[in-house]
C-alpha positions as CSV (number, residue, x, y, z in Angstrom):
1,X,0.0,0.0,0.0
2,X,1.1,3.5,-0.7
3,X,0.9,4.1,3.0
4,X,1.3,1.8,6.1
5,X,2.1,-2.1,5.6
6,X,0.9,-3.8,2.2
7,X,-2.2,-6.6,3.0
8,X,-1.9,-10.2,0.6
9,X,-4.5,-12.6,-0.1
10,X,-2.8,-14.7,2.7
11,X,-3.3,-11.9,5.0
12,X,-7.2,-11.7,4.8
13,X,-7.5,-15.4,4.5
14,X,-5.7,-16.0,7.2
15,X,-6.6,-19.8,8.5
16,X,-10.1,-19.8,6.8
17,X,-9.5,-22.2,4.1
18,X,-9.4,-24.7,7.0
19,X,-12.7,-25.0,7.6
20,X,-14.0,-24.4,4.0
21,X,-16.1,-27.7,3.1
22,X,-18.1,-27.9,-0.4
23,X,-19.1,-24.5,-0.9
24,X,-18.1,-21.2,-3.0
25,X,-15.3,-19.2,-2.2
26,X,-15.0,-15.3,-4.0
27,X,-10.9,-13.9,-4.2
28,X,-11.4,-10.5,-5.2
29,X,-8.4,-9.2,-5.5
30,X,-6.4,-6.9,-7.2
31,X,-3.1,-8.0,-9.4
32,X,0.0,-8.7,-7.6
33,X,-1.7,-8.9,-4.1
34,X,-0.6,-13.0,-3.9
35,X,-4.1,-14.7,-5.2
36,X,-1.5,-17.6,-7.0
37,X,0.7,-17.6,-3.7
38,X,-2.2,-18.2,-1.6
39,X,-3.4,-20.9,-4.3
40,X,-0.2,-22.8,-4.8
41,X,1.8,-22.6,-1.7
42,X,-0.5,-22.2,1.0
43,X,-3.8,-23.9,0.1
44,X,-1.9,-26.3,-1.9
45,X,0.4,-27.4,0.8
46,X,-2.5,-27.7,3.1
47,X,-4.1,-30.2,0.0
48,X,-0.9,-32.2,0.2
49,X,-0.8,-32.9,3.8
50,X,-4.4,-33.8,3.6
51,X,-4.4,-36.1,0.9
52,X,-6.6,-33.5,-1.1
53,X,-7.0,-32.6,-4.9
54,X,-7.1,-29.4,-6.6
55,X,-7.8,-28.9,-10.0
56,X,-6.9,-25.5,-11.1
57,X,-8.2,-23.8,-14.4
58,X,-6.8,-21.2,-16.1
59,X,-8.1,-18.9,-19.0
60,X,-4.7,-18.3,-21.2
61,X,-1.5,-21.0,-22.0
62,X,0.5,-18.5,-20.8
63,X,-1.0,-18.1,-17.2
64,X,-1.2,-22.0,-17.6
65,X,2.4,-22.3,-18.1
66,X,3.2,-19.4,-14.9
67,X,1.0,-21.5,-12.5
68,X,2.6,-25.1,-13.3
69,X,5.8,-23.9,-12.8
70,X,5.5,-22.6,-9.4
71,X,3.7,-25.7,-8.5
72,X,6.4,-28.4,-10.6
73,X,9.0,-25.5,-8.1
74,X,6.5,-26.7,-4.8
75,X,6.7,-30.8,-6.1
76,X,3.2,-30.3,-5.6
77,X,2.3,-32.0,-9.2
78,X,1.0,-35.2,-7.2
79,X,-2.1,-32.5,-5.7
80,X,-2.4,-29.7,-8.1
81,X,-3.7,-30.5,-11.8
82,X,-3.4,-27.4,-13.8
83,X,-5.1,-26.9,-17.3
84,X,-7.6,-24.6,-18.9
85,X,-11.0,-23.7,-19.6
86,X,-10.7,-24.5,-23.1
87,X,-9.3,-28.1,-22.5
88,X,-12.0,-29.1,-20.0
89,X,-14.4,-27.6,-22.2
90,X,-13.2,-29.7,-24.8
91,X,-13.3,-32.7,-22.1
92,X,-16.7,-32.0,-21.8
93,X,-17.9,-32.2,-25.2
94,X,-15.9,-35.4,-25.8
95,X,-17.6,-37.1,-23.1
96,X,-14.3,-38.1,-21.0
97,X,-14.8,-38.7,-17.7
98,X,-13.9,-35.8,-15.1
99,X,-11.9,-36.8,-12.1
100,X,-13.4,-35.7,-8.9
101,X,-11.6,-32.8,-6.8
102,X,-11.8,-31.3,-3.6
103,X,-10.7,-27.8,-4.7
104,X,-11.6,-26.1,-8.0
105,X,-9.8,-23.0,-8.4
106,X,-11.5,-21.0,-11.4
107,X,-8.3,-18.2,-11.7
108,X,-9.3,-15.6,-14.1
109,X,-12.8,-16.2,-13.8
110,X,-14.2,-13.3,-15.2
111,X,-13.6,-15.2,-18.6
112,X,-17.1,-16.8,-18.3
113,X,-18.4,-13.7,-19.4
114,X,-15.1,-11.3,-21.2
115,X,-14.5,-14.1,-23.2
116,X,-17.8,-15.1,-24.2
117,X,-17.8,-12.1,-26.7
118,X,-15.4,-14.5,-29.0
119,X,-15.2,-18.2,-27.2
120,X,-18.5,-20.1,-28.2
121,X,-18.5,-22.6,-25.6
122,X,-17.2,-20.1,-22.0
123,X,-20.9,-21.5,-20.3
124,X,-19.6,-25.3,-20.7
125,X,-17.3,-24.9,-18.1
126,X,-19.4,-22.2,-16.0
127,X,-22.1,-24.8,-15.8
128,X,-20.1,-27.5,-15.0
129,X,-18.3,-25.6,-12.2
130,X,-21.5,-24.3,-10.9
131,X,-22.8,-28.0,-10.6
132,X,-20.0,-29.2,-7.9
133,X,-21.3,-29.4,-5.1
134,X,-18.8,-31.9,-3.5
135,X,-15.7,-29.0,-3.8
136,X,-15.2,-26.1,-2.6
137,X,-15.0,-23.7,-5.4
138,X,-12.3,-20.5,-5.2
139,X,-13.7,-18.1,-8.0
140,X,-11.0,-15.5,-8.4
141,X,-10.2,-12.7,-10.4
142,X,-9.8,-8.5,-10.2
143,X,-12.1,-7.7,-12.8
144,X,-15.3,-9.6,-12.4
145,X,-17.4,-7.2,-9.9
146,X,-20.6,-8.1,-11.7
147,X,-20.1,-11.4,-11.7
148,X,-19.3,-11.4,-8.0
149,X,-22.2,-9.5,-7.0
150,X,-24.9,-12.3,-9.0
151,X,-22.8,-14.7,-6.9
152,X,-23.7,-12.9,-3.7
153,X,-26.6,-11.6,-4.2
154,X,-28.3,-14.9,-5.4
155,X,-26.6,-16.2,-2.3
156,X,-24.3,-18.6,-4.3
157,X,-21.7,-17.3,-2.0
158,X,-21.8,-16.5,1.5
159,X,-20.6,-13.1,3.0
160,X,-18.2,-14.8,5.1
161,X,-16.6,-16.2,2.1
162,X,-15.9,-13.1,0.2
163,X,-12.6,-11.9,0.5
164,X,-11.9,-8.7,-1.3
165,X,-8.1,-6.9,-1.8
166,X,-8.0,-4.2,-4.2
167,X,-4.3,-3.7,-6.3
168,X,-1.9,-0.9,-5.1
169,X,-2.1,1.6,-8.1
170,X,0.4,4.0,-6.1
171,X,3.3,3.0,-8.8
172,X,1.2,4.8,-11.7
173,X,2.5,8.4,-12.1
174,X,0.1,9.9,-14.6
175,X,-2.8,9.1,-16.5
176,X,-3.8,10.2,-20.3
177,X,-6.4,9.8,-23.1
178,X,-5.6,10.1,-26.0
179,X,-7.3,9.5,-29.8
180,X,-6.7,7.0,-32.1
181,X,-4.8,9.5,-34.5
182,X,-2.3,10.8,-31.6
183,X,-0.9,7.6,-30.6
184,X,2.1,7.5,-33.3
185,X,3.2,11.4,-31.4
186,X,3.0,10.1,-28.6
187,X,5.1,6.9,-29.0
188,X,7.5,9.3,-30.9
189,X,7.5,11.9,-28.7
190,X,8.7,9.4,-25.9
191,X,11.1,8.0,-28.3
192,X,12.5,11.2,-28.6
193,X,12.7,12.6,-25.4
194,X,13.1,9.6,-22.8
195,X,16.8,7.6,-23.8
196,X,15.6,3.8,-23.1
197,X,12.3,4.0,-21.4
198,X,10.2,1.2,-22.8
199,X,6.5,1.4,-24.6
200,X,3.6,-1.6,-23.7
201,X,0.8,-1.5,-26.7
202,X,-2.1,-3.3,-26.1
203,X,-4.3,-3.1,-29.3
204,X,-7.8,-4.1,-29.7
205,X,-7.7,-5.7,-32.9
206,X,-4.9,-7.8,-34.7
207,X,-5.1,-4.9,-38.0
208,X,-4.2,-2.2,-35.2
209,X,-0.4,-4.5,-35.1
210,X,-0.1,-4.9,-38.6
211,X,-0.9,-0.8,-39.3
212,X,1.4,0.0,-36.6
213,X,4.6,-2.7,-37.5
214,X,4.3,-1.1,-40.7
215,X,5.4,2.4,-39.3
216,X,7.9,1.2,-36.5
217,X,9.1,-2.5,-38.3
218,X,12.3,-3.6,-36.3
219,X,12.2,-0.7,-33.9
220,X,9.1,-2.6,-32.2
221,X,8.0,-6.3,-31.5
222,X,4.4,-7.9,-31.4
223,X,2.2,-10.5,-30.0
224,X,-0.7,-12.3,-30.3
225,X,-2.8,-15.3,-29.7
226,X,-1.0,-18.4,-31.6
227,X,-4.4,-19.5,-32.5
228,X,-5.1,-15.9,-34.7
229,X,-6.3,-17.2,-37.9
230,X,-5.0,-13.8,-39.3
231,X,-2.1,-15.3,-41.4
232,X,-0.2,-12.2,-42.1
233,X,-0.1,-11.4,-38.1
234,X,0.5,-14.9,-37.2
235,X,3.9,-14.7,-39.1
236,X,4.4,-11.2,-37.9
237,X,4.2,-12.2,-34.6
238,X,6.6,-15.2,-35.4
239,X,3.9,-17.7,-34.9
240,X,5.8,-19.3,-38.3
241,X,9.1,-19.5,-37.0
242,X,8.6,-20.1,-33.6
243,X,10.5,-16.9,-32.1
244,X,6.7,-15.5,-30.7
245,X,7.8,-18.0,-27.9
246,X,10.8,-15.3,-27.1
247,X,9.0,-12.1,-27.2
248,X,8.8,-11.8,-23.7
249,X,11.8,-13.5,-21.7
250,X,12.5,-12.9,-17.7
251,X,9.1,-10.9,-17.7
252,X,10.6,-8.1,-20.0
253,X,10.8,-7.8,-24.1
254,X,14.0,-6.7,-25.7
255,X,12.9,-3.4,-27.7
256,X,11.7,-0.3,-26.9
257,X,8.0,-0.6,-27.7
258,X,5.7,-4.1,-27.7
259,X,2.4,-3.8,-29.9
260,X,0.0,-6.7,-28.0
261,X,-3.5,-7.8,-28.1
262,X,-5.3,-9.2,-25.2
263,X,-3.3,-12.6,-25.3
264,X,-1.4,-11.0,-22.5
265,X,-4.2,-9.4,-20.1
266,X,-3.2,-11.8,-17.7
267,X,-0.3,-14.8,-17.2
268,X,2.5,-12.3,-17.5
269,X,4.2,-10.3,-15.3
270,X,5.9,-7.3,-16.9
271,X,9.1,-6.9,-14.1
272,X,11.5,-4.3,-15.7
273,X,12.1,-0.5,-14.4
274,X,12.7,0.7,-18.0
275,X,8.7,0.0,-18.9
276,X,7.5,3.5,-18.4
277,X,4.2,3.6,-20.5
278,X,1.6,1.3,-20.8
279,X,-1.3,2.1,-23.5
280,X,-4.8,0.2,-23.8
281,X,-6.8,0.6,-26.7
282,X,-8.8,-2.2,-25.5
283,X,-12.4,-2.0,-25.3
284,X,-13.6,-4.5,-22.9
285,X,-13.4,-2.6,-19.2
286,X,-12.2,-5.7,-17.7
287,X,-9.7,-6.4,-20.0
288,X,-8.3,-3.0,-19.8
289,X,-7.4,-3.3,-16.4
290,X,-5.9,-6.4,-16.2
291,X,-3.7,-5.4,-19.4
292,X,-2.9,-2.0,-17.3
293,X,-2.1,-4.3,-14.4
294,X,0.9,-6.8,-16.5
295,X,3.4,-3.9,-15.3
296,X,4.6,-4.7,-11.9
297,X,6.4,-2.7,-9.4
298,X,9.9,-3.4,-8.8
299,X,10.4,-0.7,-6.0
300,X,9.3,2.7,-4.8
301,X,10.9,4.5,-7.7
302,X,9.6,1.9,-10.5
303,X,6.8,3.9,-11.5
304,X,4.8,3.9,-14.8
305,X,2.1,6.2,-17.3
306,X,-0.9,4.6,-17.9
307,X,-3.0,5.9,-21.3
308,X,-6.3,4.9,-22.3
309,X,-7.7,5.3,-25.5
310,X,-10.5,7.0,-26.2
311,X,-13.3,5.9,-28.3
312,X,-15.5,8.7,-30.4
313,X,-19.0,8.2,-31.4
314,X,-18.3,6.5,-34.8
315,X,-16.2,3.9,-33.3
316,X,-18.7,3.2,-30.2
317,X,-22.1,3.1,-32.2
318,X,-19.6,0.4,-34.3
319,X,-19.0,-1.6,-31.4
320,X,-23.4,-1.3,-30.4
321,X,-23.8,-2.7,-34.4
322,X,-22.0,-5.4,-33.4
323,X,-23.2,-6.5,-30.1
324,X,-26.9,-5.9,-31.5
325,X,-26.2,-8.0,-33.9
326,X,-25.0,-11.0,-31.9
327,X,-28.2,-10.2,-29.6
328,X,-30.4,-10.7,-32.6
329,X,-30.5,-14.5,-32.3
330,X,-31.1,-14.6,-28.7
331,X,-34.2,-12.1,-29.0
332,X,-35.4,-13.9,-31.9
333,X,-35.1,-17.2,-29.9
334,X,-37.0,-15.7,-26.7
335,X,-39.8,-14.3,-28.6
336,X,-40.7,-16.2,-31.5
337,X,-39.3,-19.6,-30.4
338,X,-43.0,-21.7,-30.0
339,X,-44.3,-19.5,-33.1
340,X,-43.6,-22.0,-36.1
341,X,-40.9,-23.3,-38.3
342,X,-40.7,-19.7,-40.0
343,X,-39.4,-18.1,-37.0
344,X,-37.0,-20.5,-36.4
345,X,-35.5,-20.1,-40.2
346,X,-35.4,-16.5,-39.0
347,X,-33.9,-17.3,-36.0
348,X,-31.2,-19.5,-38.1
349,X,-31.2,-16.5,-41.3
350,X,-30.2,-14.2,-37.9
351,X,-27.4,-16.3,-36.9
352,X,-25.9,-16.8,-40.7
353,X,-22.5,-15.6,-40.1
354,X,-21.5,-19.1,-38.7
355,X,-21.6,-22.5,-40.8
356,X,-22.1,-24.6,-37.6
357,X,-23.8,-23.4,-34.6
358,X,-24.0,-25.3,-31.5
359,X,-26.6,-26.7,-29.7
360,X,-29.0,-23.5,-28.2
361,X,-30.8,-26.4,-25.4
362,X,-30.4,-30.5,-25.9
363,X,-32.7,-31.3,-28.2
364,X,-31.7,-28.6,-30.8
365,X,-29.0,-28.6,-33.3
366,X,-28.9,-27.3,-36.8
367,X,-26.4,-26.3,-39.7
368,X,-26.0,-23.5,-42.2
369,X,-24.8,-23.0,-45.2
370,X,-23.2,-19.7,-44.5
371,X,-23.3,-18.8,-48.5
372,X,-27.0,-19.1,-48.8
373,X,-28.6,-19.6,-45.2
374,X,-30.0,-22.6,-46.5
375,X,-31.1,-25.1,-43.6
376,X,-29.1,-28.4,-44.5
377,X,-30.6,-30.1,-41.4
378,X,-32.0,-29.2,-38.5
379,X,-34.0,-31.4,-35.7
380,X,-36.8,-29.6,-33.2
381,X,-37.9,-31.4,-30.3
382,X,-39.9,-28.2,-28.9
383,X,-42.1,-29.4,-26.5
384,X,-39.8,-31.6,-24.7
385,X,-37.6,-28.1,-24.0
386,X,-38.6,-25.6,-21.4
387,X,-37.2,-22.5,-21.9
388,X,-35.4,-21.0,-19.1
């Protein structure tokens, strides 16, 4: 804390976790305030000694990779099983069978609903977490105060089991925001004036990199998700050639300025005095602040410029089309639903920008032809459903 002694997770906890049995647990807390300490070493050493399992799920590789590290560090392999969303998602769907545990820890859990915007299938492993009722179930994250609150107030999770720590922002000097137009003078400007400061970019969209490499080329690096399907970012990024892997090495890049997207909102620690200016351009609130919270404070002099982009009318109303659009199924589905066969060709017409869509309830599952919307196939068991 800027003033007096500086509170962990552990600190709040304190012995607690003892006498937790089956029931929901809320960590919300701020970055760098010890939620994977608590997680690993402490809860996980307890888990050891009692003969326990933990099953720990993370929402990027990267984060995946950071947390069983410090556990294979602990020899703690035998009682912690780290993996992601995504792969017990994909567990799920298969039909494998899913081991019991006696801790879930959902890190980063506020990807249930940030990551739902592009991830399909984010409710798979929300409702299969939900449904444990033999574990007890540590939902943690900074950014997920909504999600929190349903928790509570539906009663989900008792009062006595919400711990909440907020992150020490003392280390950020200044705040700016700035247009989309005045980030190249900025950048520049900094270049200019500050001798080897360094620049964190975090970009919204993949075409923000490739606009921006084409101005600064070697002078900058860039990341991305490995799974981009953008081809020409991919091998920017050195997806290709397998140097994306060394863009960020002892928690610090090599160059003066890294142009990111989201891929590293969370799993990376950003540990180097010389990062002086960290930019989001990110939409997503949530996401913003756990990008703004990668840079870490190395001492009391380590401090940092945080800048925010801002968003004008054209661009916003943009980002309403869009959402609007993706609502347009789900409204159709509500309302016209028990209507007939024609309003659930609308409902399919509506939902024509993907070529398979998953099932909306068991019972229903049907394919497009994304040139034509034409209804290949498509089975309806409606009165055997009850809508929710």
């Amino acid at each position: 804390m800027a003033n007096g002694k500086r509170k962990w997770v552990s600190d709040i906890i304190g012995d607690d976790y003892k006498s937790w049995k089956n029931e929901f647990v809320v960590l919300d807390c701020g970055t760098g305030t010890g939620k994977t300490y608590f997680c690993t070493k402490i809860l996980g050493r307890y888990a050891e000694n009692e003969r326990r399992k933990i099953l720990y799920l993370c929402n990027r590789s990267r984060l995946r990779k950071q947390v069983y590290e410090e556990v294979k560090r602990l020899e703690l392999t035998d009682s912690i099983y780290v993996t992601s969303y995504q792969s017990l998602q994909q567990r799920i769907q298969n039909g494998e069978q899913i081991f019991s545990y006696d801790y879930i820890i959902a890190d980063e859990c506020h990807y249930f609903t940030t990551d739902s915007t592009f991830s399909e299938y984010t409710d798979v492993a929300y409702d299969y977490i939900m449904k444990q009722k033999q574990s007890v179930v540590l939902f943690i994250s900074a950014t997920a105060k909504k999600f929190f609150k349903y928790l509570l107030d539906t009663n989900k999770v008792k009062k006595r089991n919400n711990y909440r720590l907020d992150k020490d922002y003392s280390y950020v000097s200044k705040v700016y925001f700035y247009k989309k137009d005045e980030l190249k003078s900025i950048i520049d400007d900094i270049l200019e004036n500050e001798v080897d400061s360094k620049i964190v970019v975090f970009c919204n969209v993949g075409d923000r990199i490739l606009k921006m490499s084409k101005i600064y080329r070697k002078q900058a690096q860039y990341y991305c998700s490995k799974s981009t399907t953008d081809h020409k970012l991919k091998t920017l990024c050195g997806w290709d050639d397998g140097t994306a892997e060394k863009c960020i090495v002892h928690n610090t890049f090599e160059k003066r300025i890294l142009f990111t997207t989201s891929v590293l909102d969370n799993g990376i620690d950003l540990k180097d005095e010389k990062i002086k200016h960290v930019f989001s351009e990110l939409v997503d609130v949530d996401m913003m602040v756990q990008a703004l919270g990668r840079k870490r404070s190395l001492n009391d002099d380590d401090t940092c410029t945080f800048y925010i982009r801002e968003y004008q009318t054209k661009g916003i109303q943009g980002f309403l089309n869009s959402t609007q659009k993706e609502l347009e199924p789900v409204e159709l589905y509500l309302s016209d639903y028990d209507n007939s066969d024609f309003a659930f060709k609308k409902l399919c017409m509506a939902m024509s920008n993907y070529k398979v869509i998953r099932n909306i309830e068991d019972g229903i599952r049907y394919f497009l032809e994304e040139e034509n919307c034409r209804i290949d196939k498509f089975v309806l068991k409606r009165k055997s459903i009850q809508r929710k």
